[in-house]
C-alpha atoms as one frame of an Amber mdcrd trajectory, in Angstrom:
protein
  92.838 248.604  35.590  93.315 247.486  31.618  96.068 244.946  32.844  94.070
 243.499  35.780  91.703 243.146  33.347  93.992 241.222  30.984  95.343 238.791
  33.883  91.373 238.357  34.785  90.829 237.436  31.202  93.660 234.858  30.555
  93.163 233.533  33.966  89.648 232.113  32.892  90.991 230.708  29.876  93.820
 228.783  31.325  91.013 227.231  33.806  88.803 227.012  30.751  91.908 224.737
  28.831  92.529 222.859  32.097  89.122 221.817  32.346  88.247 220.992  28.399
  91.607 218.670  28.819  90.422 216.804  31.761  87.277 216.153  29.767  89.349
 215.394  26.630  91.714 212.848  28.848  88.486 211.045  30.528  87.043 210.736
  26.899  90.193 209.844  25.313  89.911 206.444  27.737  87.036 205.303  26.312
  86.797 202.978  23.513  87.487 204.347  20.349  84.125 202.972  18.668  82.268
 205.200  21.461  84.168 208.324  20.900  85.939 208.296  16.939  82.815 210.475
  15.160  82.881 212.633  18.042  86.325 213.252  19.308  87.914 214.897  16.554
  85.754 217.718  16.621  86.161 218.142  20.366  89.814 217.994  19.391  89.602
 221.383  17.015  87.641 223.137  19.624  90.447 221.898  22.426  93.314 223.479
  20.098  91.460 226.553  19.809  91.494 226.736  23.661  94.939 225.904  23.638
  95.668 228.454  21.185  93.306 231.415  23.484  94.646 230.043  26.812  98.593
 230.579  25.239  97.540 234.251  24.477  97.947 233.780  20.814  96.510 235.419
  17.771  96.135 233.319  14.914  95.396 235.506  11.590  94.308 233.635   8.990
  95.056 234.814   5.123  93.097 232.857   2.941  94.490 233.819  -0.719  92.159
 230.806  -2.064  89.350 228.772  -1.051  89.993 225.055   0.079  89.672 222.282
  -1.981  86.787 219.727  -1.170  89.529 217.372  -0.005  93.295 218.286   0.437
  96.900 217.782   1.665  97.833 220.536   3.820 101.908 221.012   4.335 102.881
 223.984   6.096 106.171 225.627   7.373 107.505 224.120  10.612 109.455 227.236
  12.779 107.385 226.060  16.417 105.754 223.889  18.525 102.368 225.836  18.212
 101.601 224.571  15.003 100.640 220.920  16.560  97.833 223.148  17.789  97.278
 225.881  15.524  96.702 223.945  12.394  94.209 221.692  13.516  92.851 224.761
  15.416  92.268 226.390  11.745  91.662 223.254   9.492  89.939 220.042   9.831
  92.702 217.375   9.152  94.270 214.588  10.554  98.260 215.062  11.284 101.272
 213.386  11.115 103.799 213.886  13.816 106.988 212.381  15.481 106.136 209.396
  17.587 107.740 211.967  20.501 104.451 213.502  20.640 102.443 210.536  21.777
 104.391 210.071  24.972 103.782 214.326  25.230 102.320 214.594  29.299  98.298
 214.453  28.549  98.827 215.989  25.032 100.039 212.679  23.851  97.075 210.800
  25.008  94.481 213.750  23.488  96.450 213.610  19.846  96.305 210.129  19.546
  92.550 209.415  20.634  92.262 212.763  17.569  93.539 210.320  15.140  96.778
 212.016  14.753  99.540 209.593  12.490 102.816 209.237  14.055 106.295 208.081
  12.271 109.654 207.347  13.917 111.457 209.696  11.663 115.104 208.005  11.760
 113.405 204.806  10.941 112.378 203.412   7.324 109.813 200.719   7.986 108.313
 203.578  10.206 108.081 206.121   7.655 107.228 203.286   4.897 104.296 202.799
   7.258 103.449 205.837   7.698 103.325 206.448   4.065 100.549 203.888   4.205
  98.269 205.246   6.821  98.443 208.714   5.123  97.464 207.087   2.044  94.491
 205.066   3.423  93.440 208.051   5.609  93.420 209.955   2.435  91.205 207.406
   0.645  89.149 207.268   3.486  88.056 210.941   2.995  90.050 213.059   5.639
  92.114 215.857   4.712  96.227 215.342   6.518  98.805 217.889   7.516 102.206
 217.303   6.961 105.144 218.853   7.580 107.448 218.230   4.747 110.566 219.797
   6.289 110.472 216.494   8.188 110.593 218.423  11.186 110.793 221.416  13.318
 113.560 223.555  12.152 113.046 226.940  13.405 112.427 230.293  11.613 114.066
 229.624   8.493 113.299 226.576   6.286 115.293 223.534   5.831 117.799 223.163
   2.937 115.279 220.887   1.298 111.639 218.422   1.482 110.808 215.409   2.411
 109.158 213.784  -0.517 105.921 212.095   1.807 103.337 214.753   1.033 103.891
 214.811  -2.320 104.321 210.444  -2.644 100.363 210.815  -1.029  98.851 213.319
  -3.596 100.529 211.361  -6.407  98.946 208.157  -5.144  95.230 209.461  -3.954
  95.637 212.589  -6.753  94.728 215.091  -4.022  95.634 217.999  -4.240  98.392
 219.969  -1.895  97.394 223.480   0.151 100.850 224.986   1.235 100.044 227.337
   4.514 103.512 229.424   4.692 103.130 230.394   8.167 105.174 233.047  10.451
 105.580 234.129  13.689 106.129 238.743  14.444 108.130 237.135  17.907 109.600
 234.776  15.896 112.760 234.226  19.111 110.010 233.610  20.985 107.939 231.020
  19.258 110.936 229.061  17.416 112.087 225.522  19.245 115.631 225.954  19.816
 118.023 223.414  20.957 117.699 221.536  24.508 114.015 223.736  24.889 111.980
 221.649  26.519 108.345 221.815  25.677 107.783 223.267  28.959 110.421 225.956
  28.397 108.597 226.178  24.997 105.204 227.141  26.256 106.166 229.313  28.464
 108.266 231.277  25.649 105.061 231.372  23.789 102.708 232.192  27.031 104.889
 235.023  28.015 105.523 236.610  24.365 105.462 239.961  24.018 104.103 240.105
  20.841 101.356 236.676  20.305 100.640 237.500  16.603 101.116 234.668  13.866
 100.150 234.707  10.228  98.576 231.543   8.104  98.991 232.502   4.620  96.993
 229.793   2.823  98.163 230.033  -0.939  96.412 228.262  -4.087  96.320 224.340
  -4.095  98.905 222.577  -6.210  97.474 219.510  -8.150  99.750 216.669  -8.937
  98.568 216.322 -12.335 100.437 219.231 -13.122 104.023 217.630 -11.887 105.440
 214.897 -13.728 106.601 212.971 -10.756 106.845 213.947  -6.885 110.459 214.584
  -6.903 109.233 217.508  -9.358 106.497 218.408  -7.949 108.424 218.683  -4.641
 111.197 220.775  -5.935 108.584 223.116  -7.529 106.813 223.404  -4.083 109.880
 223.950  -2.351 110.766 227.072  -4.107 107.561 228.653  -3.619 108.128 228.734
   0.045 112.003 230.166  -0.692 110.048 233.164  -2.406 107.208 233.187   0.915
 110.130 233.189   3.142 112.004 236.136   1.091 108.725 237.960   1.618 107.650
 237.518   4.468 110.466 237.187   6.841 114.216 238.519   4.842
């Protein structure tokens, strides 16, 4: 009875996501002055659905409050975190200019505001540099990921200096969020996984826990330059990753 139960329950909230994203898709096609005070907090709520309708339990461990304004960078092991950070925190992100031709999820990120950059490309990530910089001085909080990408459970060899270029030039301060995943195999973005494949890893996981350790903010007037401030960053997450995953 427990499991018909289950199916029951996660039934309703896959018809629950399909219907918030038909709403979010006929919204998304109206003009931007109608909809941009509005849409981004129909956005949060959508990735929360997302997040229920995929099964998953996002735990959040807040070891400090948020600053009044911020630069979140986070940890990059999955595909979930396009929807679970936003799903926790009210920011703007940037992501590969992949994501905007994503089926529907594309269109939904993009009327949300999110920034996208064409990684392999300069004058796109020079750009890019810009728009996190005005969006910054605008007032919005932005997640980045400064890996520069998704590289599965383990971090890259190094960061990307971007996050750290923005809080030097606004003085904001940085939030790292070390996240991790208890299936880790089956919430990691391998090679040739489609995102299809990939949410169907995560939909069918036996074990849907994942962890959002939110540490102290870092401000940049503590860091001489970014490439410092980077390099100190980056070895906080080497000691988050010894802790909480070797």
């Amino acid at each position: 009875m427990l499991w018909l139960i289950r199916v029951l329950i996660r039934s309703i909230a896959v018809l629950d996501l399909l219907l918030f994203t038909l709403l979010m898709l006929l919204l998304a096609a109206l003009p931007q002055a109608l909809i941009h005070a509005l849409y981004p907090r129909l956005f949060q709520a959508w990735c929360r659905c997302f997040v229920r309708a995929l099964g998953v339990q996002l735990r959040l461990h807040q070891h400090a409050p948020l600053p009044e304004q911020y630069i979140l960078i986070a940890n990059h092991p999955s595909a979930l975190e396009d929807v679970g950070i936003p799903a926790l925190f009210k920011v703007r992100s940037l992501a590969k200019i992949e994501v905007r031709d994503w089926f529907l999820v594309g269109k939904i990120a993009t009327a949300a505001g999110t920034l996208f950059v064409r990684r392999e490309d300069k004058a796109s990530r020079q750009a890019a540099l810009a728009e996190l910089i005005a969006a910054v001085n605008a007032g919005d909080n932005i997640a980045i990921f400064p890996e520069g990408g998704c590289h599965g459970r383990l971090l890259a060899e190094r960061f990307q200096f971007g996050a750290f270029a923005v809080a030097f030039a606004t003085k904001t301060p940085i939030v790292p969020v070390f996240l991790h995943h208890e299936a880790q195999i089956s919430f990691e973005w391998r090679a040739n996984e489609s995102l299809l494949q990939k949410i169907f890893a995560i939909f069918t996981s036996p074990n849907p826990a994942v962890h959002y350790h939110v540490f102290p903010a870092l401000y940049p007037a503590d860091f001489e330059n970014k490439e410092i401030f980077c390099e100190a960053c980056y070895k906080y997450y080497i000691a988050w990753q010894n802790r909480f995953l070797i």
